[in-house]
mmCIF file of the N, C-alpha and C atoms, coordinates in Angstrom:
data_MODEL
# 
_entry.id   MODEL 
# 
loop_
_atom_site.group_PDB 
_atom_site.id 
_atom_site.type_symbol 
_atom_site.label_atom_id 
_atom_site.label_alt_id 
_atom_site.label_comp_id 
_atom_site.label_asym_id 
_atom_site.label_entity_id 
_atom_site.label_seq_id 
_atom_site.pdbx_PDB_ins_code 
_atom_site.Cartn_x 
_atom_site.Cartn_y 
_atom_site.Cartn_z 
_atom_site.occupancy 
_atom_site.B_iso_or_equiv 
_atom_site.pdbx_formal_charge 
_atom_site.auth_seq_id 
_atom_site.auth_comp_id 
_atom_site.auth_asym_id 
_atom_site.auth_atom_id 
_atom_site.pdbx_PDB_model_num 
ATOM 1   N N  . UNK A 1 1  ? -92.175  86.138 -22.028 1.00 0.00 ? 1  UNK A N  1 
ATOM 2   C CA . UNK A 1 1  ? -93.589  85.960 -21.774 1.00 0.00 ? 1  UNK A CA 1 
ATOM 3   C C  . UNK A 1 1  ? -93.959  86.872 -20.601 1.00 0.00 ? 1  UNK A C  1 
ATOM 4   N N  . UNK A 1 2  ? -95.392  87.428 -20.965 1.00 0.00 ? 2  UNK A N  1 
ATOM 5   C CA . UNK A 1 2  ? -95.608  87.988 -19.588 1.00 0.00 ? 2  UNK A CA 1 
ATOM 6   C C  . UNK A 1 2  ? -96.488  87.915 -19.157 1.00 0.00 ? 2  UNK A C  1 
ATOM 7   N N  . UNK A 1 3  ? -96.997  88.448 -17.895 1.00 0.00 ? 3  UNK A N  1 
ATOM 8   C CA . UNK A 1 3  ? -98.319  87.818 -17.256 1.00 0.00 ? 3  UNK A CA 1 
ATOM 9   C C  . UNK A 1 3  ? -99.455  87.691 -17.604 1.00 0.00 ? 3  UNK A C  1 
ATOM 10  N N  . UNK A 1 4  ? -99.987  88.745 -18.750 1.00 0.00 ? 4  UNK A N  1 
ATOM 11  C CA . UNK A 1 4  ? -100.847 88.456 -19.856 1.00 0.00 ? 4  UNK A CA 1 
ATOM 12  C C  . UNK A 1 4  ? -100.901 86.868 -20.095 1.00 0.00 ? 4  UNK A C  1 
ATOM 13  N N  . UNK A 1 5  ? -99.886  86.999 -20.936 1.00 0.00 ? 5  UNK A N  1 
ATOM 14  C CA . UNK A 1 5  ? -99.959  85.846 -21.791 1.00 0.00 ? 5  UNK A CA 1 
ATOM 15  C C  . UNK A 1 5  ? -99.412  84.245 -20.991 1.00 0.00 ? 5  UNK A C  1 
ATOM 16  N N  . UNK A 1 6  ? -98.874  84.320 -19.351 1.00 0.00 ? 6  UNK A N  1 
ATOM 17  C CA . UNK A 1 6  ? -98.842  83.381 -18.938 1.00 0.00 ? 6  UNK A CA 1 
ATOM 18  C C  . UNK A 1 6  ? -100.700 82.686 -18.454 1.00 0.00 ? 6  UNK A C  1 
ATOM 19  N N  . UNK A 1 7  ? -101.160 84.128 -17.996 1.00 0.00 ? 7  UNK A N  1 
ATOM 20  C CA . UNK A 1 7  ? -102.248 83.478 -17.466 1.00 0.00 ? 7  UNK A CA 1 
ATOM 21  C C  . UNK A 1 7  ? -103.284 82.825 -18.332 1.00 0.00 ? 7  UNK A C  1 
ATOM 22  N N  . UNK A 1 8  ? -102.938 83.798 -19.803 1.00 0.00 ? 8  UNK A N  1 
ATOM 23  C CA . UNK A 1 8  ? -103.966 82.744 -20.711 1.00 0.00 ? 8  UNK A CA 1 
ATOM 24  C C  . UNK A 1 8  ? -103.429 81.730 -21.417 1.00 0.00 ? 8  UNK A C  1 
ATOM 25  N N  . UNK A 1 9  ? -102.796 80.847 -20.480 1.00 0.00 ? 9  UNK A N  1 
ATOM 26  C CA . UNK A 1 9  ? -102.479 79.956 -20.866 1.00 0.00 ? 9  UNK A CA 1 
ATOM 27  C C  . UNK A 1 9  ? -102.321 78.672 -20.302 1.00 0.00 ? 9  UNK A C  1 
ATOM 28  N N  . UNK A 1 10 ? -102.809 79.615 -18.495 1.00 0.00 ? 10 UNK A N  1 
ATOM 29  C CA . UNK A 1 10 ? -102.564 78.590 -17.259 1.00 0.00 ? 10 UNK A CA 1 
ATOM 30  C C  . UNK A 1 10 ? -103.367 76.653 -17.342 1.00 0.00 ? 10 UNK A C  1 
ATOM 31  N N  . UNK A 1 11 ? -104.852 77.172 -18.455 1.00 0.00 ? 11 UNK A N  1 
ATOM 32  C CA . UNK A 1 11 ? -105.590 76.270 -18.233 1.00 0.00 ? 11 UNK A CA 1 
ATOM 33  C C  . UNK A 1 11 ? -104.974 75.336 -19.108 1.00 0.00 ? 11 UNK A C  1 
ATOM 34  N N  . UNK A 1 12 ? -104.436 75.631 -20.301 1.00 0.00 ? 12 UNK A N  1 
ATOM 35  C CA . UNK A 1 12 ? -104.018 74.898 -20.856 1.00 0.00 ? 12 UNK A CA 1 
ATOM 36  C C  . UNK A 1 12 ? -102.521 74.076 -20.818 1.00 0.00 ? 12 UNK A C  1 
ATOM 37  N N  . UNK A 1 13 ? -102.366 74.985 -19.625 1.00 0.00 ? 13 UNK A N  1 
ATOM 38  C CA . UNK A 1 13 ? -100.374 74.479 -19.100 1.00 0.00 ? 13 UNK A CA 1 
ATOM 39  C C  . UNK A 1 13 ? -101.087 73.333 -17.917 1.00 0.00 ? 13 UNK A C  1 
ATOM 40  N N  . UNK A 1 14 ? -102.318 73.421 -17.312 1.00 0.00 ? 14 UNK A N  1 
ATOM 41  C CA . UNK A 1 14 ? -102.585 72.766 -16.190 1.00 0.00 ? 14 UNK A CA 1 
ATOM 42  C C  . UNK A 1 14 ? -103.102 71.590 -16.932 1.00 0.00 ? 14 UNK A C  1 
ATOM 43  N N  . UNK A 1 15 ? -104.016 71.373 -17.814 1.00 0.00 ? 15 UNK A N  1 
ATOM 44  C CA . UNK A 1 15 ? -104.199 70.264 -18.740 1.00 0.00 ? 15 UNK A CA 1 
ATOM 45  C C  . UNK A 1 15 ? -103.130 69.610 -19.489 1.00 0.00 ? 15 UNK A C  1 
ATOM 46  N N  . UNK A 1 16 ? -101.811 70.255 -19.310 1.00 0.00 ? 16 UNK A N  1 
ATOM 47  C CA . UNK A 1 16 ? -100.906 69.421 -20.270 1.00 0.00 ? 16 UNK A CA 1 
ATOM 48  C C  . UNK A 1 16 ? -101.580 69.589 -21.629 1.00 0.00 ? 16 UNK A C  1 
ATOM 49  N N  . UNK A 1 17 ? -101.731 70.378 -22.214 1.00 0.00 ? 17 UNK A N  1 
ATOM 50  C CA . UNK A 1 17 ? -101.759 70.719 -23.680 1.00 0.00 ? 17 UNK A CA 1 
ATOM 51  C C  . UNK A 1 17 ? -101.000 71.796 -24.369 1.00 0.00 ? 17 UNK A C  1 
ATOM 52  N N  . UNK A 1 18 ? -100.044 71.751 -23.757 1.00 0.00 ? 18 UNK A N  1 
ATOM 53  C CA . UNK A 1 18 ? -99.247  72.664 -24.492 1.00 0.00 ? 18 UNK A CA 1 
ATOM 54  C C  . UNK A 1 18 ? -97.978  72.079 -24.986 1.00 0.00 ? 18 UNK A C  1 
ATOM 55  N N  . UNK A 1 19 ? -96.837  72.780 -26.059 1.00 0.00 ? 19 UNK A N  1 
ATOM 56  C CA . UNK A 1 19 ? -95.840  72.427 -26.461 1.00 0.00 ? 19 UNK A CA 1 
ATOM 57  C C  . UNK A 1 19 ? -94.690  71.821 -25.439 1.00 0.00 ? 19 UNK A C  1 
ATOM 58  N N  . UNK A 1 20 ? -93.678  71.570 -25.667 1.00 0.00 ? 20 UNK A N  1 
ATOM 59  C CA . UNK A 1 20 ? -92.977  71.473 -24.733 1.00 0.00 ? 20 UNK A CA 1 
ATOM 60  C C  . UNK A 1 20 ? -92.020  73.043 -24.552 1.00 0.00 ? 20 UNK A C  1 
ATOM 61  N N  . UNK A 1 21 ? -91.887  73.315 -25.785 1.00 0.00 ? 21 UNK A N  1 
ATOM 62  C CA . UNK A 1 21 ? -91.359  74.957 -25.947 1.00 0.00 ? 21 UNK A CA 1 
ATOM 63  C C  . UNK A 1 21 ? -92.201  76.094 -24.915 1.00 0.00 ? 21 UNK A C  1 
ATOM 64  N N  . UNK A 1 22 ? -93.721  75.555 -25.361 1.00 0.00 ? 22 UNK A N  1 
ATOM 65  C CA . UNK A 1 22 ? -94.971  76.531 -24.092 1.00 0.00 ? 22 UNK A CA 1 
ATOM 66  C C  . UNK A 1 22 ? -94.937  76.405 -22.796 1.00 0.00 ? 22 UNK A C  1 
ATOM 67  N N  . UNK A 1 23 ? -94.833  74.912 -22.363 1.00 0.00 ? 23 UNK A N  1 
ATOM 68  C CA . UNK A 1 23 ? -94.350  74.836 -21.263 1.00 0.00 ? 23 UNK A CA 1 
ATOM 69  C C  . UNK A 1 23 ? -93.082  75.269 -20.447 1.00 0.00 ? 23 UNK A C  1 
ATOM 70  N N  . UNK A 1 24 ? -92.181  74.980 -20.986 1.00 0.00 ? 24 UNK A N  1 
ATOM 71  C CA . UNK A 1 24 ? -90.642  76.070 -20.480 1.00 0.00 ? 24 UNK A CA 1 
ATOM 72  C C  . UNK A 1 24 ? -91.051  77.570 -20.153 1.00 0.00 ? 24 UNK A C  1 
ATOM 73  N N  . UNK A 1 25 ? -91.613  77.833 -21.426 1.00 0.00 ? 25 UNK A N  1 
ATOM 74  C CA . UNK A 1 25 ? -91.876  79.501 -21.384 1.00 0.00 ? 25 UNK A CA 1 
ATOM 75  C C  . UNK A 1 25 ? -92.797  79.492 -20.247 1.00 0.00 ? 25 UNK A C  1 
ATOM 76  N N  . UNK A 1 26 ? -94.086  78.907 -19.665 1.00 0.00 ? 26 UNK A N  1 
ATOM 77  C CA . UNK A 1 26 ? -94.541  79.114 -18.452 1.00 0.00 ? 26 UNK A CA 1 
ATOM 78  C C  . UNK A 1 26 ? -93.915  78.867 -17.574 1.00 0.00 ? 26 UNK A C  1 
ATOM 79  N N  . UNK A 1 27 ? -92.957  78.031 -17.403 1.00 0.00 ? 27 UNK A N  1 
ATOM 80  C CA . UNK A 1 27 ? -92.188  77.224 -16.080 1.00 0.00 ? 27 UNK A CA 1 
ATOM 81  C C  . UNK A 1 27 ? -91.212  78.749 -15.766 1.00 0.00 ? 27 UNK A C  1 
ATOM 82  N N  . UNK A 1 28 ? -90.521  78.971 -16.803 1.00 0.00 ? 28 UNK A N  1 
ATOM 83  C CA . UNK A 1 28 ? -89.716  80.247 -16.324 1.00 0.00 ? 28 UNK A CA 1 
ATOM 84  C C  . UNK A 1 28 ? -90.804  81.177 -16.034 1.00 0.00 ? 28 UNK A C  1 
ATOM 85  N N  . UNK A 1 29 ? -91.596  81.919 -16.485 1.00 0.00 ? 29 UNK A N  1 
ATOM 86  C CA . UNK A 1 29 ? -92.022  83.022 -15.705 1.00 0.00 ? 29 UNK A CA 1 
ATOM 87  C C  . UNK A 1 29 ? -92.904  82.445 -14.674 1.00 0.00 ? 29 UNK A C  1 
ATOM 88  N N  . UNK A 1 30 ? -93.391  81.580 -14.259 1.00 0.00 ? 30 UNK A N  1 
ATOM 89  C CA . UNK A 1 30 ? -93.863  81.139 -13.070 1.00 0.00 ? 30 UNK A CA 1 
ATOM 90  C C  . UNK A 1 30 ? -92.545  80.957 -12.295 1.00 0.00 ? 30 UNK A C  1 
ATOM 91  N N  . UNK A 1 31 ? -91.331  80.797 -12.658 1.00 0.00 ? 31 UNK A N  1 
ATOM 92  C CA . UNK A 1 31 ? -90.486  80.867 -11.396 1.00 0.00 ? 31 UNK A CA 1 
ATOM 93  C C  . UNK A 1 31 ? -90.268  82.390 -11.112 1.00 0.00 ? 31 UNK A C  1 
ATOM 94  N N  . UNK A 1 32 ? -89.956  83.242 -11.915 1.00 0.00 ? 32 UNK A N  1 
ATOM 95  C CA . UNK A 1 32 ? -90.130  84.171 -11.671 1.00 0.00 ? 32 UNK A CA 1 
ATOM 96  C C  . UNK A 1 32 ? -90.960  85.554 -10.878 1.00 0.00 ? 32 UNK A C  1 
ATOM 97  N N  . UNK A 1 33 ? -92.340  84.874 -11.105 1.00 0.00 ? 33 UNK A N  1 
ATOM 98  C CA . UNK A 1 33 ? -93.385  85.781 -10.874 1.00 0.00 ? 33 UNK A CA 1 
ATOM 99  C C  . UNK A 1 33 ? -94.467  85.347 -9.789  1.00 0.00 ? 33 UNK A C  1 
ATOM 100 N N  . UNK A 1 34 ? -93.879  85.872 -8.710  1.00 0.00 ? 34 UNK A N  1 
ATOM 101 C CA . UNK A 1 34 ? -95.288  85.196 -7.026  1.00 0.00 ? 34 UNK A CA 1 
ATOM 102 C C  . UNK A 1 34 ? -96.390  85.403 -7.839  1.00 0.00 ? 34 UNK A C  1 
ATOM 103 N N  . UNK A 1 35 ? -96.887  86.725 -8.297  1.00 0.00 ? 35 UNK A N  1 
ATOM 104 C CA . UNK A 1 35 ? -98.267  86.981 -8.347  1.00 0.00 ? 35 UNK A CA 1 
ATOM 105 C C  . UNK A 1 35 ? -98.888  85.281 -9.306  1.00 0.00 ? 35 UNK A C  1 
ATOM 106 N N  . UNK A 1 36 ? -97.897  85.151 -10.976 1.00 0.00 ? 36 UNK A N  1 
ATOM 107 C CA . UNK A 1 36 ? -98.239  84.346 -11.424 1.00 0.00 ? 36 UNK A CA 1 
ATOM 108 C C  . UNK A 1 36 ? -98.220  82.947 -10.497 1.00 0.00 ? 36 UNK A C  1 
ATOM 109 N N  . UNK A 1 37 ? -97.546  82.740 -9.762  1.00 0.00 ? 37 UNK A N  1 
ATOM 110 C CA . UNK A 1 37 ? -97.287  81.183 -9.167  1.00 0.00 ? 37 UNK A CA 1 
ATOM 111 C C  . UNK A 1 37 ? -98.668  81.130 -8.118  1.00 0.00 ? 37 UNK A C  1 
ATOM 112 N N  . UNK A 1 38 ? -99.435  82.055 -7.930  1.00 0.00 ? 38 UNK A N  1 
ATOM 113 C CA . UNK A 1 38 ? -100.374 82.321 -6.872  1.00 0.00 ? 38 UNK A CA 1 
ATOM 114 C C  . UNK A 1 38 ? -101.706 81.968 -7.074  1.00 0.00 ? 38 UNK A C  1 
ATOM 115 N N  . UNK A 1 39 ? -101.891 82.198 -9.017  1.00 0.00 ? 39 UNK A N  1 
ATOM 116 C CA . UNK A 1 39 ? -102.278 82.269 -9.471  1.00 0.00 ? 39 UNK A CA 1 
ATOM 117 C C  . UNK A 1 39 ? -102.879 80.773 -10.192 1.00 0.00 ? 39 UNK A C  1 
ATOM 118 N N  . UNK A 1 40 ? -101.625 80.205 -10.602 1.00 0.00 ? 40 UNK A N  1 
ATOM 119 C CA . UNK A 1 40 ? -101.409 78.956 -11.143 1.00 0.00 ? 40 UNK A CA 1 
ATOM 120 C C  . UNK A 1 40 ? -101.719 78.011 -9.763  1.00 0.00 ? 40 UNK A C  1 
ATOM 121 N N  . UNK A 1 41 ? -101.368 78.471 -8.314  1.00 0.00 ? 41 UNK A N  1 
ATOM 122 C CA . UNK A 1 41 ? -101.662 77.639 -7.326  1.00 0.00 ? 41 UNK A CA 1 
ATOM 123 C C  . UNK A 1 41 ? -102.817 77.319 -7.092  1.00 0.00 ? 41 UNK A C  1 
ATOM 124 N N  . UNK A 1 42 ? -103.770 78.528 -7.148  1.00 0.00 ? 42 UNK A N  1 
ATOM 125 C CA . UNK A 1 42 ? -105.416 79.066 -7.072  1.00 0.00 ? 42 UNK A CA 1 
ATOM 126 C C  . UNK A 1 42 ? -105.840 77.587 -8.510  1.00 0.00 ? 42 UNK A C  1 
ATOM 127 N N  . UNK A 1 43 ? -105.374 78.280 -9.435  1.00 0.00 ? 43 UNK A N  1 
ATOM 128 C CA . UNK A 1 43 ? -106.121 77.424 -10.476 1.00 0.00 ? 43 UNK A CA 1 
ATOM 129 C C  . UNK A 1 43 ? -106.004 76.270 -10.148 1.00 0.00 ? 43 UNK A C  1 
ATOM 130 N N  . UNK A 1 44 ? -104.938 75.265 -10.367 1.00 0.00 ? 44 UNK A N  1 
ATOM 131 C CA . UNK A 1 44 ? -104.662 74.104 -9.863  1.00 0.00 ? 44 UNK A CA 1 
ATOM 132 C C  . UNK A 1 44 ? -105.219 73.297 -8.649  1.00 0.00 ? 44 UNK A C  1 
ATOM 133 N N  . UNK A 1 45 ? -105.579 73.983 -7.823  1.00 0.00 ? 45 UNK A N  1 
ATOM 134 C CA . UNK A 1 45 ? -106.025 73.607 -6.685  1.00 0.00 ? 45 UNK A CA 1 
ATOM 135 C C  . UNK A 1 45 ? -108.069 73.335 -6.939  1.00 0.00 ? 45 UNK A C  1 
ATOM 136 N N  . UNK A 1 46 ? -108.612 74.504 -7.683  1.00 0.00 ? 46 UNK A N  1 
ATOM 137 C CA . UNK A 1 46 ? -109.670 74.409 -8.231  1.00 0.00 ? 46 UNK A CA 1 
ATOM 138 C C  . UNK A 1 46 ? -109.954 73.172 -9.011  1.00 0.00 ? 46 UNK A C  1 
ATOM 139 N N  . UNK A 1 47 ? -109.036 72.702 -9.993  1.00 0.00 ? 47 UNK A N  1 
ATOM 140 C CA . UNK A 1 47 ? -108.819 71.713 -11.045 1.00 0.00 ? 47 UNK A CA 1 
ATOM 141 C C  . UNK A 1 47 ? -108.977 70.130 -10.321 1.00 0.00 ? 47 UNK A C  1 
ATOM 142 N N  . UNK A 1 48 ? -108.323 70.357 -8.810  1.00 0.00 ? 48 UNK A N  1 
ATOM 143 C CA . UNK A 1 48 ? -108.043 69.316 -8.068  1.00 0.00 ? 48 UNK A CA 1 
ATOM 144 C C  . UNK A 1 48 ? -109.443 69.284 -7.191  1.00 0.00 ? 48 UNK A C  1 
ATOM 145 N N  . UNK A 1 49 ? -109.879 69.806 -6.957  1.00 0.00 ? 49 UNK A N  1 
ATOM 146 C CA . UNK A 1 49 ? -110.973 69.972 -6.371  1.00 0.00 ? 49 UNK A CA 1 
ATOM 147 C C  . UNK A 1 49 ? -111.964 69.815 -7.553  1.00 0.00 ? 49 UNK A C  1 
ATOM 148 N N  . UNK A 1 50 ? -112.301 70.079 -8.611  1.00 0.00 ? 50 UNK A N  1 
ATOM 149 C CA . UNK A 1 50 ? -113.374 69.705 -9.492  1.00 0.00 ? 50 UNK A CA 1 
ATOM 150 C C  . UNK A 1 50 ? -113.199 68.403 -9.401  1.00 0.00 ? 50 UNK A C  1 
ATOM 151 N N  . UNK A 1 51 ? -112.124 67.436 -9.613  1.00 0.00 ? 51 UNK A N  1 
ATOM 152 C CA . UNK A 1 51 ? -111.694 66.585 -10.002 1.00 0.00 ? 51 UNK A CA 1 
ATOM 153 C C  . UNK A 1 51 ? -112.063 65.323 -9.062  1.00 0.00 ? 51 UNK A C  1 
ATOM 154 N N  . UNK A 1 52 ? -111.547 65.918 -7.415  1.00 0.00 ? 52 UNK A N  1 
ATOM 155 C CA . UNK A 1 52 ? -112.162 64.810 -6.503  1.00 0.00 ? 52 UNK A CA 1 
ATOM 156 C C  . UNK A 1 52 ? -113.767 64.856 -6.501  1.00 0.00 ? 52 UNK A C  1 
ATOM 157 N N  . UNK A 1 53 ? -113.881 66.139 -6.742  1.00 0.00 ? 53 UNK A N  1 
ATOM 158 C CA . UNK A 1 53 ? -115.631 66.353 -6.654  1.00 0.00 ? 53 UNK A CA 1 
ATOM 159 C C  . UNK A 1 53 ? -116.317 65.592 -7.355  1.00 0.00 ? 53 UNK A C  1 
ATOM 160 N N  . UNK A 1 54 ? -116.047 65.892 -8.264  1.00 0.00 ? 54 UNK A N  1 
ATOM 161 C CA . UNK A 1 54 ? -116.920 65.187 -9.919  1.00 0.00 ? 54 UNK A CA 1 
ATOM 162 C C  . UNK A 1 54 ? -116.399 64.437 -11.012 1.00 0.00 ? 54 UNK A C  1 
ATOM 163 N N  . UNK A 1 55 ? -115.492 63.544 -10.393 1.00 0.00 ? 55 UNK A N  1 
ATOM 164 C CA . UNK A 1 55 ? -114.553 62.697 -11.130 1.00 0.00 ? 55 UNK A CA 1 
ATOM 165 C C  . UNK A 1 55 ? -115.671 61.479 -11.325 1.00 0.00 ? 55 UNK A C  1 
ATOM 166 N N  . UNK A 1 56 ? -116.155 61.242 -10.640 1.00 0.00 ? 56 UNK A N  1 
ATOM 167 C CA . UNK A 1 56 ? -117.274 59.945 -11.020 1.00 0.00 ? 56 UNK A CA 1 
ATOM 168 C C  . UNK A 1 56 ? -118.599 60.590 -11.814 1.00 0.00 ? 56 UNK A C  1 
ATOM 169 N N  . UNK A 1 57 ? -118.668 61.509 -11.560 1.00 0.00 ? 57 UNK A N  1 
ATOM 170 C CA . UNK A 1 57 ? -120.141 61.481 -12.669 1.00 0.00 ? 57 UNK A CA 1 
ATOM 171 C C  . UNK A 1 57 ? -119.940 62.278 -13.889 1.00 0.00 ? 57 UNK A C  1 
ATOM 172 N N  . UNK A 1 58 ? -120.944 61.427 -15.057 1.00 0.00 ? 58 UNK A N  1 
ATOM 173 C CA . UNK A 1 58 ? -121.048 62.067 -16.198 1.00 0.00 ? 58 UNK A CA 1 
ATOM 174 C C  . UNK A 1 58 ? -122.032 62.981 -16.469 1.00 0.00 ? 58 UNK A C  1 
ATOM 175 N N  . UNK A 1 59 ? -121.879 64.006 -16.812 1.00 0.00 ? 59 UNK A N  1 
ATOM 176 C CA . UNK A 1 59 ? -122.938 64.729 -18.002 1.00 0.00 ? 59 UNK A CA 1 
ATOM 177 C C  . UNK A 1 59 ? -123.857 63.885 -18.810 1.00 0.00 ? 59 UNK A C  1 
ATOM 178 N N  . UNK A 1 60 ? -125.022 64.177 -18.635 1.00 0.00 ? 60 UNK A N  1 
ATOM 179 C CA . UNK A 1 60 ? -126.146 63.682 -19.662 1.00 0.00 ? 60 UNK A CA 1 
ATOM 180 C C  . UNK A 1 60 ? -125.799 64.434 -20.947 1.00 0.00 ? 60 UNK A C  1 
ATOM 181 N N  . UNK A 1 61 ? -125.636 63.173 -21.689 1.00 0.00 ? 61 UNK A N  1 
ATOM 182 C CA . UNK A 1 61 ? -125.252 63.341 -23.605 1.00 0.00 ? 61 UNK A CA 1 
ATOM 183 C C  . UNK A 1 61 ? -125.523 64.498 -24.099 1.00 0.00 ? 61 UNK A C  1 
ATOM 184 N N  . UNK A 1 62 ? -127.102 64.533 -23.488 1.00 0.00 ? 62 UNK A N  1 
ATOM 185 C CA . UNK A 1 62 ? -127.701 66.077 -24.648 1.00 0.00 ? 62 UNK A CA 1 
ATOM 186 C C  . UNK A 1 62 ? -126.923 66.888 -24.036 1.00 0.00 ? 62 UNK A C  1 
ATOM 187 N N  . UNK A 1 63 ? -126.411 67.315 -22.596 1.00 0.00 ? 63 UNK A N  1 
ATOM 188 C CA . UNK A 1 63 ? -126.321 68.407 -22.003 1.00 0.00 ? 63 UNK A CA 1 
ATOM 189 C C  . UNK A 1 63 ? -124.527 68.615 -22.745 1.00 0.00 ? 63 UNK A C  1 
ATOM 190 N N  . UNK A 1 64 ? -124.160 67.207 -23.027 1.00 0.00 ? 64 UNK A N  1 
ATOM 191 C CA . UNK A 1 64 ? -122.843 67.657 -23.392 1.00 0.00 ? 64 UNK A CA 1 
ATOM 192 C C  . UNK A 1 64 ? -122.582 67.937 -24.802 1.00 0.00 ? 64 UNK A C  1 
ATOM 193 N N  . UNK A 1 65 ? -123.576 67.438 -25.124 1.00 0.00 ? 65 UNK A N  1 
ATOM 194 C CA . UNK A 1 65 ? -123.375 68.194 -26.930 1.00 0.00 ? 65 UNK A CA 1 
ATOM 195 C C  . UNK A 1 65 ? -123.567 69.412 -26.795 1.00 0.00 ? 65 UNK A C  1 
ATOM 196 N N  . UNK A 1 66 ? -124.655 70.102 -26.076 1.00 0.00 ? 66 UNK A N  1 
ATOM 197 C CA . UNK A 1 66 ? -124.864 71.356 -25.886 1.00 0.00 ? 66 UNK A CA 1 
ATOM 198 C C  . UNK A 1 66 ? -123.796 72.194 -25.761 1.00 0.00 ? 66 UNK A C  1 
ATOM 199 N N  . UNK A 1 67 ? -122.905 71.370 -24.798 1.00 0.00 ? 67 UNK A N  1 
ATOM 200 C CA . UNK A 1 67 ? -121.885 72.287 -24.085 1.00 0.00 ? 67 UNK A CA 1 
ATOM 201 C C  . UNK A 1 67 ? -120.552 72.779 -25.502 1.00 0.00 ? 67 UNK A C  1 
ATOM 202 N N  . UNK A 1 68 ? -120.324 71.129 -25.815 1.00 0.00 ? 68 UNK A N  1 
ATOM 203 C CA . UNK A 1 68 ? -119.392 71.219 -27.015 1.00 0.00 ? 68 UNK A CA 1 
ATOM 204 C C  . UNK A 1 68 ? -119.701 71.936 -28.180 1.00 0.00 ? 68 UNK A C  1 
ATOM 205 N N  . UNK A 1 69 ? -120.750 72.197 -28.846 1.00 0.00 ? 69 UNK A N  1 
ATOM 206 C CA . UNK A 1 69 ? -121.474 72.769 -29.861 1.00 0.00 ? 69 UNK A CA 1 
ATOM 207 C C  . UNK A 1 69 ? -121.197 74.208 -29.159 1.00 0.00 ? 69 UNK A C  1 
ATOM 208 N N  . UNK A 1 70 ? -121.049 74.755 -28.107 1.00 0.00 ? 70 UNK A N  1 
ATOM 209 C CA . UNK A 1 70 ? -120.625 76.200 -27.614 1.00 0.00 ? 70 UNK A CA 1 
ATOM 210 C C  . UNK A 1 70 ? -119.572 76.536 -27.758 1.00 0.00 ? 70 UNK A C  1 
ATOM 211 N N  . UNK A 1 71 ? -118.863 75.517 -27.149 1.00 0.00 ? 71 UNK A N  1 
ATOM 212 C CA . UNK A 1 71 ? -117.106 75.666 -27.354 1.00 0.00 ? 71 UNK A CA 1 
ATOM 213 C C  . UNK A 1 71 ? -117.141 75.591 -28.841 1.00 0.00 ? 71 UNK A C  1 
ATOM 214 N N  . UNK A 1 72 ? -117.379 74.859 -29.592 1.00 0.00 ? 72 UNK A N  1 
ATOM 215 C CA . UNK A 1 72 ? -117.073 75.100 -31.111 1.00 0.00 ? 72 UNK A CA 1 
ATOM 216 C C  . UNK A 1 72 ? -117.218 76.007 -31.938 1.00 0.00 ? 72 UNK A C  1 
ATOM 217 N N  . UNK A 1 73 ? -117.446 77.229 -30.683 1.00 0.00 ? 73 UNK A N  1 
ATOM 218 C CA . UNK A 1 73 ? -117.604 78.628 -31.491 1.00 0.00 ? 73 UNK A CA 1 
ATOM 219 C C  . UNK A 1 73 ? -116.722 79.741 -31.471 1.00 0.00 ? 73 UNK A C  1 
ATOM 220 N N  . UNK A 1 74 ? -115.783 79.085 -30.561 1.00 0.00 ? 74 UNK A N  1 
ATOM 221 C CA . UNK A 1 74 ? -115.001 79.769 -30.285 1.00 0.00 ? 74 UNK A CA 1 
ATOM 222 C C  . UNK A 1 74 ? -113.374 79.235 -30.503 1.00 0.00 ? 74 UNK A C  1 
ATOM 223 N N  . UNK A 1 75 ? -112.960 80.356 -30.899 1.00 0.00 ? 75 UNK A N  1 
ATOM 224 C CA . UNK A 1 75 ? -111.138 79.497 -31.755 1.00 0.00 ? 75 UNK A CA 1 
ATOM 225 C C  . UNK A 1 75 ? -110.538 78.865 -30.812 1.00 0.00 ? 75 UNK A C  1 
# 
């Protein structure tokens, strides 16, 4: 794996949605690679910070169909 393809994958290695096979493959080149681990630190830390931020409030319904109906356009 390489840094390409670790980073597009960080969001979904940080959500726990990946294989367990996907995950190994990030765990090794994140041990490997500062730039990637720097990277994954940055993200993670963002994730944690959305999270204390806006862990209590919801999106108004319409605004979230909106949102999902966007994502559903994309693979």
């Amino acid at each position: 794996m390489n840094c390409r393809e670790t980073i597009e994958r960080l969001y979904t290695f940080l959500d726990r949605e990946l294989s367990e096979a996907e995950v190994a493959e990030v765990q090794r080149h994140l041990e490997a690679c500062p730039p990637c681990v720097n990277m994954f630190k940055f993200e993670a830390s963002v994730k944690r910070l959305v999270k204390r931020c806006c862990g209590e409030e919801r999106a108004p319904d319409a605004l979230r169909e909106r949102v999902q109906k966007v994502l559903r356009q994309y693979p």
